[in-house]
N, C-alpha and C positions, 0 to 999 in steps of 0.2 A: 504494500500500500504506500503509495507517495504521501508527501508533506509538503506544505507549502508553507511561507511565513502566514498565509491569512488562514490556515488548517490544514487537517487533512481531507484527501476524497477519494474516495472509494473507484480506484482505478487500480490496474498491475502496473501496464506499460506505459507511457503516452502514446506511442508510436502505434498499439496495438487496440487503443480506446475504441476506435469508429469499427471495426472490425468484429470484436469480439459482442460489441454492443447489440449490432447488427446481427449474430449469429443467436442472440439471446430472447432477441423476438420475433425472428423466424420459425423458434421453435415452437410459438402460441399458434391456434387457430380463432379465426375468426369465430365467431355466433355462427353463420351460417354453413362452418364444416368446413370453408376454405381455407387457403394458407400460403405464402409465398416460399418460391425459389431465389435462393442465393446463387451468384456465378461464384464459380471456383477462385479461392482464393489467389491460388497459382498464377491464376489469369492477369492476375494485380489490379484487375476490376471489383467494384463494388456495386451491381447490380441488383437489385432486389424486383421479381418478377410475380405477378399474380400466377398460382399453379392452376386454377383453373380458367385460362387464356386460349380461347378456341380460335381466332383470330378473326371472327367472322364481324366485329365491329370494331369501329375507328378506335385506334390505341391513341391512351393518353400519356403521355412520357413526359415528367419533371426533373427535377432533384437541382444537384449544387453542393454547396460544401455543407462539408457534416459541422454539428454544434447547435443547429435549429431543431433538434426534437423535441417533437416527434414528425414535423416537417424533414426531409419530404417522405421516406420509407413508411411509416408508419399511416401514411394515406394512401398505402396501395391495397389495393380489394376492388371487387362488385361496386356499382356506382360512386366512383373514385378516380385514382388513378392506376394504369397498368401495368408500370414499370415507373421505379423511381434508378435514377443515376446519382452515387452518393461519391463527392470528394473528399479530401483529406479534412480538418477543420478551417472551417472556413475559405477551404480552395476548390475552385471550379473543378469537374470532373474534367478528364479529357477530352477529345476530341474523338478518340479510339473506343473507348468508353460508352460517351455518347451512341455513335455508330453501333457499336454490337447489344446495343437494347432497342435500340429502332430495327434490327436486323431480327433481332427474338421474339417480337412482337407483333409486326407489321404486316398486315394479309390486304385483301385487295381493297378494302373499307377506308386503308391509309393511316398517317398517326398524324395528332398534333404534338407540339412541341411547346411547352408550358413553362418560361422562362422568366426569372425576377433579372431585374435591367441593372446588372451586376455588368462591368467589361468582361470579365473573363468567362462567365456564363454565358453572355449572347455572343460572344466571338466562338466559343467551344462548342455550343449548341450550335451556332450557326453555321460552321462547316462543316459539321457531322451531316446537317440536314442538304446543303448542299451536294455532298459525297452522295448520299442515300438516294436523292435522286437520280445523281449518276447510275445510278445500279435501278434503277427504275420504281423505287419508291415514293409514294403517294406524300409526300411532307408537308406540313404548315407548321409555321411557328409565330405563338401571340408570345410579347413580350409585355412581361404588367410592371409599372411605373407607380405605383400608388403613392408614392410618398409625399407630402405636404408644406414637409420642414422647410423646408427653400424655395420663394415662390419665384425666384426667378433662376432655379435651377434647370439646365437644357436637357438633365439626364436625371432624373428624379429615379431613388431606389426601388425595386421591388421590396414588397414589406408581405405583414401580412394580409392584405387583398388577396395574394396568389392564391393562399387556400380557395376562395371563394371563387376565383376559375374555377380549380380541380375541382369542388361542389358541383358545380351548373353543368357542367361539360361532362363532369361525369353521369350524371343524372341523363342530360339530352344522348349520351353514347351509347347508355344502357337500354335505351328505350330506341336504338336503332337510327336515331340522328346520321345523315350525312357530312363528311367531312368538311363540307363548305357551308353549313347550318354551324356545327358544332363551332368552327374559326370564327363565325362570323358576332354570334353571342358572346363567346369568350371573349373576343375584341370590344365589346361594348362593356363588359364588364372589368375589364383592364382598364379602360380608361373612365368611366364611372365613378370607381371606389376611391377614396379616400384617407390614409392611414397616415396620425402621426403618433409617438410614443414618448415616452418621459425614462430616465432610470437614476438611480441611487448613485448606483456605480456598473461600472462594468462586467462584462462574465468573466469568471479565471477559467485561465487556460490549465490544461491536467498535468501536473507537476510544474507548475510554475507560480511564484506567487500573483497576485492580483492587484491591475495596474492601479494605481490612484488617481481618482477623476473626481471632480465638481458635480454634482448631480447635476445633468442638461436634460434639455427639451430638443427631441429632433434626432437624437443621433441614432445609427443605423446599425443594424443586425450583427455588425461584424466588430462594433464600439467603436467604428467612426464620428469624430465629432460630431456634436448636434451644431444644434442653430442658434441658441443659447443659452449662457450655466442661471440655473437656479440659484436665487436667493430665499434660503428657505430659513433664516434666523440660525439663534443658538445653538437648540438643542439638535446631538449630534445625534442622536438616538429615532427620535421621532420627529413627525411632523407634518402638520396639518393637511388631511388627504383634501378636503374643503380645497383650499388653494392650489394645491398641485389639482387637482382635476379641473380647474376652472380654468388654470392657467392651458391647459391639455385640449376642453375643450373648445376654447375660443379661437387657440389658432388653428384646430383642426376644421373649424365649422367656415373660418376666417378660405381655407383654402380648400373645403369641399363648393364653397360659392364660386372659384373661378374656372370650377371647371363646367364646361356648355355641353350639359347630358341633357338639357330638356326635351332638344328635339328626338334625340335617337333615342329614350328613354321615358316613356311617361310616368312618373311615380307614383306612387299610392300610398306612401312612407318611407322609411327607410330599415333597414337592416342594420345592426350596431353587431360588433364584434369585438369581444373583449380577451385581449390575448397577455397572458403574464407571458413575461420575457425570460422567466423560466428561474428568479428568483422570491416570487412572492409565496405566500402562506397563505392555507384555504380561507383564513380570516382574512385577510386583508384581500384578496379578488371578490370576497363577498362584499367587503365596504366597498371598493371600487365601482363594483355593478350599483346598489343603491346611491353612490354619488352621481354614478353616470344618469341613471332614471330619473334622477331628480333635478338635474340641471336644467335650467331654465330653455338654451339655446337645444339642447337635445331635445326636448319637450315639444318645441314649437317645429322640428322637423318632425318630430309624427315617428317616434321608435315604434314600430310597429312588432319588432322581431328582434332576440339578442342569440350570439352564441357564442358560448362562452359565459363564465370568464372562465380560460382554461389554458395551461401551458400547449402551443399548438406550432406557434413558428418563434422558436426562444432564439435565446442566445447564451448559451452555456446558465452560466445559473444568474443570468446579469436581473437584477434589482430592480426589476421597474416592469412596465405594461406600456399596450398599445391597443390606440381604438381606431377601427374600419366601418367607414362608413359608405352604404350601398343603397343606391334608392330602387327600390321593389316595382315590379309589373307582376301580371300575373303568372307571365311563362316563370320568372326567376323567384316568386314565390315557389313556386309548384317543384323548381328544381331542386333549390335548398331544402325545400322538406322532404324529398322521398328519399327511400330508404337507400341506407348502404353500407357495408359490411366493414371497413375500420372499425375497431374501436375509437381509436383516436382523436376520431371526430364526434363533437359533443353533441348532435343536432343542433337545431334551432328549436327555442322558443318563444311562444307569444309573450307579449307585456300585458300584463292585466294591470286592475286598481288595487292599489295597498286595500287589502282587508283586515278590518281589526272585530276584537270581540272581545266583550267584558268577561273575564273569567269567573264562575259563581266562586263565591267563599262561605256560602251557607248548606249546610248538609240536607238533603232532603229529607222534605217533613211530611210528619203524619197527622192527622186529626190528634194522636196520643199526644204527640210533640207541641201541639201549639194547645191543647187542655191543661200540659205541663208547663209550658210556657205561663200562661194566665195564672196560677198558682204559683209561679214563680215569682212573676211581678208583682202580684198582691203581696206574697210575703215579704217580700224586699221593700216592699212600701210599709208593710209593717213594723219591719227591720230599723227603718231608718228614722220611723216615727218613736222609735219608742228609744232610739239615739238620741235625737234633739231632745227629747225630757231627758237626757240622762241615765236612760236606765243601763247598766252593766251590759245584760246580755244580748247578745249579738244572732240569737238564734231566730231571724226571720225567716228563712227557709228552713225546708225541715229538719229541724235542729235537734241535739245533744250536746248539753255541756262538757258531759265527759268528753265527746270524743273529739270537740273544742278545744279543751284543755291540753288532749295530747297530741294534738296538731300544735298548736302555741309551744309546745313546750320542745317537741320536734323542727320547728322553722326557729324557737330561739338557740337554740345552741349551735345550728348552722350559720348564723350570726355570729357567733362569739365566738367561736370556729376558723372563721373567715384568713384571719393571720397563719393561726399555726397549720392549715391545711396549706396553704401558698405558700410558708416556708421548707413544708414536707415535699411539695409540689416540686420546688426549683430543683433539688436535687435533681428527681428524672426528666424535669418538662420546665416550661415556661413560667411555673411559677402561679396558676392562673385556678387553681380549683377552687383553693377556698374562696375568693371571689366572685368565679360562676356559681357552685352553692347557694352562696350571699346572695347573688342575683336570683336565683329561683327562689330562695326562702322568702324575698320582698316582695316578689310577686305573687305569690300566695297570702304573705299575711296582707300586699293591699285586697287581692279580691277577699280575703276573711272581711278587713273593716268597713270594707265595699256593700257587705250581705250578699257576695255572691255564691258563699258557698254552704253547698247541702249537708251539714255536719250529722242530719238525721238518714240520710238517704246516699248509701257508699257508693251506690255506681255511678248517680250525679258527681257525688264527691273525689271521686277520681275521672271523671271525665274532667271536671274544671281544672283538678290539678293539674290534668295533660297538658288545657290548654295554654296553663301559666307558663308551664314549666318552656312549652314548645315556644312561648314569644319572650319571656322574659329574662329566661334562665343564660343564653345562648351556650355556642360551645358544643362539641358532640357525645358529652353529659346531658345536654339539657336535651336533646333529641332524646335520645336512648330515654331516659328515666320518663319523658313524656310519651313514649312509646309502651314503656311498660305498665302507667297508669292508664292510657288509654287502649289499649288492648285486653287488661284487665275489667276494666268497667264493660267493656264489651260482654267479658266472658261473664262476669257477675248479672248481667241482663238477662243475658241468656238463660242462667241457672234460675232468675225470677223468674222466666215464662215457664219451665221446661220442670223444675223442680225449685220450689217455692218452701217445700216442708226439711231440704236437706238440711243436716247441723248447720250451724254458722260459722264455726270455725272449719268445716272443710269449705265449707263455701269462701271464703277470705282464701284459705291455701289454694283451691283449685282456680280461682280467680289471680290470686298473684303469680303461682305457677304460669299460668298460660300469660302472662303480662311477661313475665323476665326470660319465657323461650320466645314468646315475638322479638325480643330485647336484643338477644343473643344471634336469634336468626339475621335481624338485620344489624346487628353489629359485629359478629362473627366470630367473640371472645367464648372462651369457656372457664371452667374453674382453675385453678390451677394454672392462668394466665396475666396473674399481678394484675389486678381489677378489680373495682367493687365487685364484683360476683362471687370474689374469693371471699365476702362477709354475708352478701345476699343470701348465697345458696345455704349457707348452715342454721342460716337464720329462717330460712321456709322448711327447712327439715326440722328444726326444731320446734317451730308449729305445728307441722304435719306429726310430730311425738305426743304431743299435747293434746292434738283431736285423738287421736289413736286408745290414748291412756282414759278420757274422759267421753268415751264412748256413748256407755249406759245412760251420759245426761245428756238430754234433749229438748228442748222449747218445741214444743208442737204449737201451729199455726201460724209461725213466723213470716212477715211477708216482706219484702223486701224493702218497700217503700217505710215502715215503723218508725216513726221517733225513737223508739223507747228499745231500738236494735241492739246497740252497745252496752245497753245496761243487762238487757238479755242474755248478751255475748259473756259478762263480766259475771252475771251469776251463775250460766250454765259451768263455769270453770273452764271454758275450751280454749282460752288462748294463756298461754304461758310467757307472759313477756321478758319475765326474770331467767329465763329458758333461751328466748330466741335472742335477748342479749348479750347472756354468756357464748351463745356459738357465733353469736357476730364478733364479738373480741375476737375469741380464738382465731377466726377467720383472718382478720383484719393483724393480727401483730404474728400471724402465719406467713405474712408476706415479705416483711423484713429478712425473714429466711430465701427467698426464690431468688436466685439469683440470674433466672433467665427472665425474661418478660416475653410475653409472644400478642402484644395486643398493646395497642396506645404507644405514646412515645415512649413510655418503659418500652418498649423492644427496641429501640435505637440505643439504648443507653450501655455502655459497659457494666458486665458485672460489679464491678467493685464500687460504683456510684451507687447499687441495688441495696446491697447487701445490711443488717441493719438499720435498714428505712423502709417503714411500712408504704404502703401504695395509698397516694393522698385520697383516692376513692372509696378505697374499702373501709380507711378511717372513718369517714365522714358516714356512713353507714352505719357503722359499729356506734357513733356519739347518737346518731338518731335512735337506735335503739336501745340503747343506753338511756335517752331523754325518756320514751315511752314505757321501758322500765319502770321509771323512777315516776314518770306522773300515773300510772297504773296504779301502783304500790300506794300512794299519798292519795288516790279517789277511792280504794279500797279501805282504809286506815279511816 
């Protein structure tokens, strides 16, 4: 692999690049089964031939130097071209060359000869086609000039227009066009189109470093100067695509008006062509197209059709783009749209209107939903009436103060929390838990003072906490943990239509259970992966011990919607919180031992920064249930 000062790239030889390049996608086939022939290397020709070539219509014959792909080989196929002639980079093919693909091709239909107004191109194309006559060959050759840049240039470049020959010609040849139809089209569209381009900087050449240039407007395929350098400000990084395209399209609209296509041509819009020069990025040909659509002087010619944006006729890997402008009939609609066996070619598309749409953010509702709804507001009107007198309790919706209390007592120590988990933090990470915490814990206790939340009614009550956690909390804790309360409330709904009389305490486990495997599912951590999971999980088996143990007691008629749920909860005995505390410790000061992480930025971190430092999540876990421990214990007392 060579090296350049500007990097490396992905080459063996230089000498060997267009060759081997060439051999690499000849090996693909077409969509429709077809495939091209390479001429023997031996030969010291670079020939690339359609294999399925019957000779029985007009052969289209391109090419030119290599460093334009997928220009020219990569547009041979079925309504295309029939043969491309590839030179060295950026140097005309022969003369020899030429001639022995007009020879391989050529049956009594004739060929055209499809040339960008390069000197070396139309002198080497042009005596091949000469010779070929001599031997009694049928030859035409259009030479396309599209270039814009210089309006009083006598020899204007071929650019990318040329493609848009091989489109129409290829289309009128497949459909059995005659040779002096086919010439005669292509000549109106050679001199028709219109193409100017802009770039950054130049394309490097393979093992060599890469020239330093002015970002211009104007210069040509081969990183011939332009017409002139940009002033694009400071920043050497970016820079405003706004201006560069504005500056792009004016002088190209400046010099598709002097060319006098009205009479040969009657328009009906135009055709826009958006070509990366073979260094841009799928984002940036994306802005490109949306700045092109949107400019005012594009607009008023009527873009009827784009194609593109797409690497087509580059120039090694050079930093910029170019637009072609074609004004449309109906025959040159009709050509550019049918079909043709490249890939390479990107079709044409129509331009429609920006379509937008509001996206819902409200879940679908049911008659239950909005009867819930109205029992919500009331209460909360309650709630907040009976604030302004003053009174303590906050239980406007369907409330209990217990289970108030050990929410309060759970968001306050994630509070005061907030330091020592972000010191615990910095060791493996950014430093940032105990302060995400903090931010979910505020978010909850405001919808508490809010009366947003159903302290009587647990699957309300973890649907809201989702939502807190999902807007307030941020961070990809605050996703997770509001995935596992809302995946839970899910499952807790379900168990109220479906079984309504189950204990309450498996109903909490099989509810949280399925809350922390959604968790898991889309977070991808397991136990035993330096995570809060590593205190979750001991802590929902040790629930699931406590329903187990206290079996025989049951609340019959329990319904899900009760006020008086958690008081239920706390006499049948079924949750043991001094239980799921102690295995949340255990959990959480288990971690300081793992000296691998496999999950979060604990897996980036070396062992030795692990070792002796709990995992700031699993802490935060472990003090939560610690908190609900301890206010359990003091509403039992």
């Amino acid at each position: 692999m060579s090296s350049s000062e500007s990097g490396r790239q992905f080459i063996n030889q230089p000498r060997q690049v267009v060759g081997e390049a060439l051999e690499g996608c000849a090996r693909l086939r077409h969509p429709d089964g077809s495939g091209v022939r390479l001429s023997d290397p031996a030969s010291g020709m670079r020939l690339v031939v359609r294999d399925d070539w019957a000779r029985d219509q007009v052969a289209l014959i391109s090419g030119g130097g290599s460093g334009h792909e997928p220009a020219h080989a990569g547009f041979v196929g079925a309504g295309m071209l029939t043969a491309a002639v590839c030179g060295e980079l950026f140097a005309s093919p022969t003369v020899d060359a030429v001639l022995a693909a007009i020879r391989e091709v050529t049956g009594e239909a004739g060929a055209l000869l499809i040339v960008k107004n390069y000197t070396g191109d139309r002198l080497n194309f042009g005596l091949a086609a000469e010779r070929a006559r001599q031997e009694g060959f049928k030859v035409e050759m259009v030479i396309v000039a599209d270039d814009v840049a210089l309006p009083d240039n006598p020899q204007p470049r071929g650019l990318a227009g040329t493609l848009l020959v091989h489109k129409v010609t290829g289309a009128l040849a497949a459909r059995g066009a005659g040779l002096k139809e086919i010439t005669a089209v292509a000549r109106r569209v050679a001199d028709s189109c219109s193409t100017l381009g802009v770039a950054f900087n130049v394309g490097r050449h393979p093992g060599k470093p890469r020239e330093q240039r002015a970002p211009e407007l104007g210069l040509g395929i081969h990183g011939e100067p332009g017409a002139m350098a940009l002033e694009l400000g400071s920043d050497s990084d970016t820079h405003g695509v706004h201006a560069v395209m504005d500056t792009v399209v004016t002088a190209l609209v400046q010099g598709h008006s002097r060319k006098d296509v009205g009479g040969d041509l009657p328009a009906s819009g135009h055709l826009l062509l958006i070509n990366d020069l073979g260094g841009c990025s799928a984002l940036e040909r994306s802005l490109l197209l949306e700045e092109a659509l949107t400019h005012p002087s594009l607009q008023a010619l009527g873009i009827h059709a784009v194609v593109g944006p797409q690497p087509l006729m580059t120039s090694l890997d050079m930093h910029g783009f170019s637009l072609t402008l074609l004004p449309l009939d109906s025959l040159l609609e009709e050509a550019l749209s049918a079909s043709c066996a490249p890939v390479a070619w990107p079709g044409v598309q129509p331009v429609t209107p920006l379509a937008h749409f509001s996206p819902s953010q409200d879940a679908v509702r049911t008659a239950s939903d909005e009867a819930s709804d109205a029992r919500r507001a009331q209460a909360k009107a309650d709630c907040q009436e009976r604030a302004a007198r003053g009174v303590k309790s906050r239980a406007g919706l369907p409330g209990d103060p217990q289970v108030e209390q050990r929410l309060r007592a759970a968001l306050e120590i994630l509070l005061a929390s907030e330091a020592d988990l972000d010191r615990l933090d910095a060791i493996s990470g950014d430093g940032d838990t105990g302060s995400t915490f903090a931010n979910g814990a505020r978010a909850v206790i405001e919808a508490l003072e809010d009366c947003e939340l159903a302290c009587g009614d647990s699957g309300e009550l973890m649907t809201t906490i989702g939502k807190q956690l999902a807007h307030g909390m941020g961070g990809s804790s605050g996703v997770l943990l509001s995935t596992l309360f809302t995946a839970a409330a899910t499952r807790w709904k379900e168990q109220s239509d479906a079984n309504g009389q189950a204990p309450l305490g498996q109903r909490w486990h099989d509810a949280l259970s399925h809350g922390v495997a959604r968790m898991q599912h889309y977070g991808g951590a397991s136990r035993g992966d330096r995570s809060l999971l590593d205190a979750l999980l001991p802590a929902l088996e040790a629930l699931q011990a406590s329903v187990q143990s206290e079996k025989q007691v049951s609340v019959q008629g329990y319904q899900s919607a009760s006020p008086a749920e958690s008081r239920q909860e706390i006499r049948a005995g079924r949750v043991d919180w001094a239980a799921m505390a102690r295995a949340a410790r255990q959990g959480a000061d288990a971690t300081a031992e793992m000296t691998k992480a496999r999950a979060g930025r604990s897996a980036y971190v070396p062992s030795a920064h692990l070792v002796g430092n709990s995992d700031p999540g699993a802490e935060a876990v472990a003090r939560v249930f610690e908190a609900l421990a301890d206010a359990a214990e003091e509403a039992a007392g």
